[in-house]
N, C-alpha and C positions, 0 to 999 in steps of 0.2 A: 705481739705474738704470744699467743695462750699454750701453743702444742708444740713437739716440733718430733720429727722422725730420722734417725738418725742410724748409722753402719759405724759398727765402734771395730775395729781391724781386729785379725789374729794377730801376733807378734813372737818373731823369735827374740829368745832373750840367750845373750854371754854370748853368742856369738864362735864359739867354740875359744878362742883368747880372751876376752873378756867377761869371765864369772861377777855376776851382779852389776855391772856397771857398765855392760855395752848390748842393746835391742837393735832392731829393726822391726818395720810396720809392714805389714804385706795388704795388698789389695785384692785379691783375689776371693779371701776368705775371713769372716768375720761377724756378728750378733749383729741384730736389728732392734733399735729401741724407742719408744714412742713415751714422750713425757709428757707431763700437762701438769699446767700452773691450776692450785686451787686454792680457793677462800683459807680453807680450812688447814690449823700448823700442823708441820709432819709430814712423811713420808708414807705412801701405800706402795707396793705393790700389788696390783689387782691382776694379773695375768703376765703367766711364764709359759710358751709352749718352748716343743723343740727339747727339752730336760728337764727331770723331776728334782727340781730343786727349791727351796723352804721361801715361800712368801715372807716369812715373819723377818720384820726388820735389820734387828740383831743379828740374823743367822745368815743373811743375805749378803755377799761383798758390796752391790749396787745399795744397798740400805745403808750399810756399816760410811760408805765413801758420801753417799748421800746427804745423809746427816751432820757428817762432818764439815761439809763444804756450808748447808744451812744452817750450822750454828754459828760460822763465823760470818753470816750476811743478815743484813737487817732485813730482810724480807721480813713481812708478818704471815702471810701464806704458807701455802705448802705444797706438795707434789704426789703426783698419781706416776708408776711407771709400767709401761708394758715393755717384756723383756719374749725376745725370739729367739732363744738360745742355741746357735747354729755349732759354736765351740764347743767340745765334750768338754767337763770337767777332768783333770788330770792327764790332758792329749799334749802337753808339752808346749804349745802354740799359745798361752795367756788368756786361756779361760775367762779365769777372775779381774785378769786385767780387761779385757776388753767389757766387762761389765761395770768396772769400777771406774775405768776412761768414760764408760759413754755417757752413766748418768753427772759425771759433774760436768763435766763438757757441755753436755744437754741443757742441764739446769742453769747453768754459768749461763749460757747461750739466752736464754729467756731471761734472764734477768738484766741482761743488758752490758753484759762480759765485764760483769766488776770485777774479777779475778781474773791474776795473768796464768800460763802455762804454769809459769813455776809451781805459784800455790795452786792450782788445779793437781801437778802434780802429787803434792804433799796431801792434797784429802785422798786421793784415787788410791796413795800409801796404804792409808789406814781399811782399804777393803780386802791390800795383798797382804796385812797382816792378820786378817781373819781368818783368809784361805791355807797359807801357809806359817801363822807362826812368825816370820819376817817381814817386816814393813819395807819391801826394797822394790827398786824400781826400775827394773831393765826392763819389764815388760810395760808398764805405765807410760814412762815418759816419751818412746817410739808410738803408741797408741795415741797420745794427744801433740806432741809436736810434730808428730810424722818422721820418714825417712830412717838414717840412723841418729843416736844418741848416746852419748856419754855421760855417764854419773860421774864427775870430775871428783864432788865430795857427798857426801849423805849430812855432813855435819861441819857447817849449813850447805841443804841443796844446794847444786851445781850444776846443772845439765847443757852439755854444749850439746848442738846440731853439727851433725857431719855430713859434707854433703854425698848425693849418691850417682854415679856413675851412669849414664843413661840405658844401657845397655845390658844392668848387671837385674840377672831373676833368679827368683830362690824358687826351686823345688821341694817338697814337704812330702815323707813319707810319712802317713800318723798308722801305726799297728793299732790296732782296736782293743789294746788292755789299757789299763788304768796304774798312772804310777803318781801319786800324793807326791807333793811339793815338801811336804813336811817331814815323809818318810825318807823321800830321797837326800833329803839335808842331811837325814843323822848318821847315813852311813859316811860322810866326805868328811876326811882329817882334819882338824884345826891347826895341824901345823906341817910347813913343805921346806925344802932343803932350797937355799941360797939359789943353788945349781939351777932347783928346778923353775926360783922367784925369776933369775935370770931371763931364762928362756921364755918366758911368760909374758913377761913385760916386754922383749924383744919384739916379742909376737905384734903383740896388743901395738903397741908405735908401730909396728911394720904396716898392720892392717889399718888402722886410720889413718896413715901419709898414703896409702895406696888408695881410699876410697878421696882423700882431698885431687891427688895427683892423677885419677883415673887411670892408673895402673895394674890392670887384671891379673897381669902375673906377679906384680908383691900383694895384692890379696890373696892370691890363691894360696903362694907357699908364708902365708902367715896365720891362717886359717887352722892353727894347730894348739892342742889342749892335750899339758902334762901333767896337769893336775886334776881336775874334776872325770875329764871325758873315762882313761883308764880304769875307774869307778865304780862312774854309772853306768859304763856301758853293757856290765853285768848283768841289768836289769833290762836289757835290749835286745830280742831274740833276735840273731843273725843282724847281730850291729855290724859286725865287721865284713860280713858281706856284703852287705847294704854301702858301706862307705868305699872296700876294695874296685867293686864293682865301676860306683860314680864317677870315681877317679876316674878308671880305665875309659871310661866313656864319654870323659871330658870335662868333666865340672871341675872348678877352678878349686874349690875343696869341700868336705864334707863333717858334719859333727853332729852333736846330739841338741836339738833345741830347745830351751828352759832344761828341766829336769828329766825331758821322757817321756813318754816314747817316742815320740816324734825325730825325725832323722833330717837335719836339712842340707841342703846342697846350695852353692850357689857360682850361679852360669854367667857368661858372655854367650847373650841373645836368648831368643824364645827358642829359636830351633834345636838349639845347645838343650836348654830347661828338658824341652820337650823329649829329646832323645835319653836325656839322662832317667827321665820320669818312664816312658820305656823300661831303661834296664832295670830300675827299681822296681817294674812291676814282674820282669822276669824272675827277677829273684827271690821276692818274696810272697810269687804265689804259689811256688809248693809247701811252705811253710804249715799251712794250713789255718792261720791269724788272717781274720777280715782286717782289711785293712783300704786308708783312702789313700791320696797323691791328687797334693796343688800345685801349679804350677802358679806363681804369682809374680809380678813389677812388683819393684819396691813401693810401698804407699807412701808419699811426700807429705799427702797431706793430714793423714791422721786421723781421727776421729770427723765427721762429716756428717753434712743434711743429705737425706733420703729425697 
């Protein structure tokens, strides 16, 4: 195989309890990428629609994760990628992950899958530290393993799979502004009160023995962020609307996902999703912000052939 075409997922990252070290993959919504094996060493990018974003290697997350993945394989060749950039840049849902996921995935893929997830993960790193400044991977490691994920350690990677619920779909409210991963970082405290480490960590165990145990209701009420969400949520017009609301209308809880602006929710059943995606559009269309709503199943399987 010379080509291969590929659906690299959007991804919620932290989870509203788990800042940096717990994702999810959605299937609904996500980048289209077409790669090809060539003679010649190096990476191109020859065509991005969908977002005006910089061909040039270096400037590129899918170049930056690229390259890294090809310097550590003996290939003598090299790669051409077409990128369909269905993600906005800065929409909270993993952007740069899903571009940074699809070309190693992709390229690993034609090569003959000499690289496991792990290290897969570890190059796709170095494209979310282009984008953001931080080389972290809530949004990465749900993008190529699928499902949920835990960053158990960064130092050395650790990534557990968690399984998922059959029944459990995230709704996605994305507002149509743009909020930088690297901006959103500077405003969040480098240091939290015991009290609040407590509650946190509460959480975070509550909500992965509820997703192992298919427990809808210790997800729902552990679905909760004392530290980052009260924040960023500043930068979220009519966040707490948006979350007040989903409640009321049944979603098992509600938070902000990655960085912003994006709002996610997450249901028992599609009908649930779907009525929740309703009130979310009740409410934020006098706002006067364009704005979209996914309704998506959790994606299992992660990065994928077209």
């Amino acid at each position: 195989m010379d080509a291969i075409k590929v659906f690299c997922p959007a991804t919620i990252a932290n989870v509203s309890c788990g800042f940096d070290v717990l994702g999810l993959a959605l299937d609904a919504v996500g980048d289209e990428m077409i790669v090809r094996k060539t003679p010649e060493k190096g990476i191109k990018i020859t065509k991005i629609t969908g977002q005006d974003l910089p061909t040039a290697i270096n400037k590129n997350v899918a170049g930056v994760a690229g390259l890294t993945l090809l310097d550590k394989s003996d290939y003598d060749g090299g790669f051409e990628i077409e990128i369909d950039k269905r993600i906005k840049p800065g929409s909270g849902i993993g952007s740069s992950a899903a571009s940074s996921a699809g070309v190693v995935w992709a390229m690993n893929h034609l090569l003959g899958n000499p690289f496991s997830n792990l290290e897969l993960v570890q190059f796709a790193m170095e494209g979310e530290k282009l984008a953001s400044d931080v080389a972290h991977a809530d949004n990465v490691a749900p993008a190529i393993f699928g499902g949920f994920t835990l960053v158990r350690s960064y130092d050395p990677l650790d990534i557990i799979s968690i399984p998922t619920p059959a029944e459990l779909y995230a709704t996605v409210i994305h507002p149509q502004i743009e909020i930088k991963t690297s901006e959103s970082r500077k405003i969040l405290k480098t240091n939290i009160t015991l009290e609040k480490g407590i509650r946190q960590w509460g959480n975070l165990g509550g909500l992965v023995a509820g997703l192992f145990q298919n427990d809808y209701e210790l997800i729902g009420r552990s679905l909760e962020d004392h530290i980052v969400e009260p924040i960023r949520s500043i930068l979220i017009p009519e966040f707490d609307a948006i979350k007040n609301n989903s409640l009321e209308a049944g979603a098992l809880g509600c938070g902000i996902s990655g960085s912003g602006p994006s709002i996610f929710t997450l249901c028992k059943g599609e009908d649930m999703a779907k009525n929740v995606a309703q009130t979310m559009h009740k409410t934020y269309e006098p706002v006067g912000i364009d704005y979209d709503i996914h309704i998506s199943k959790v994606n299992t399987h992660g990065v994928k052939i077209r």
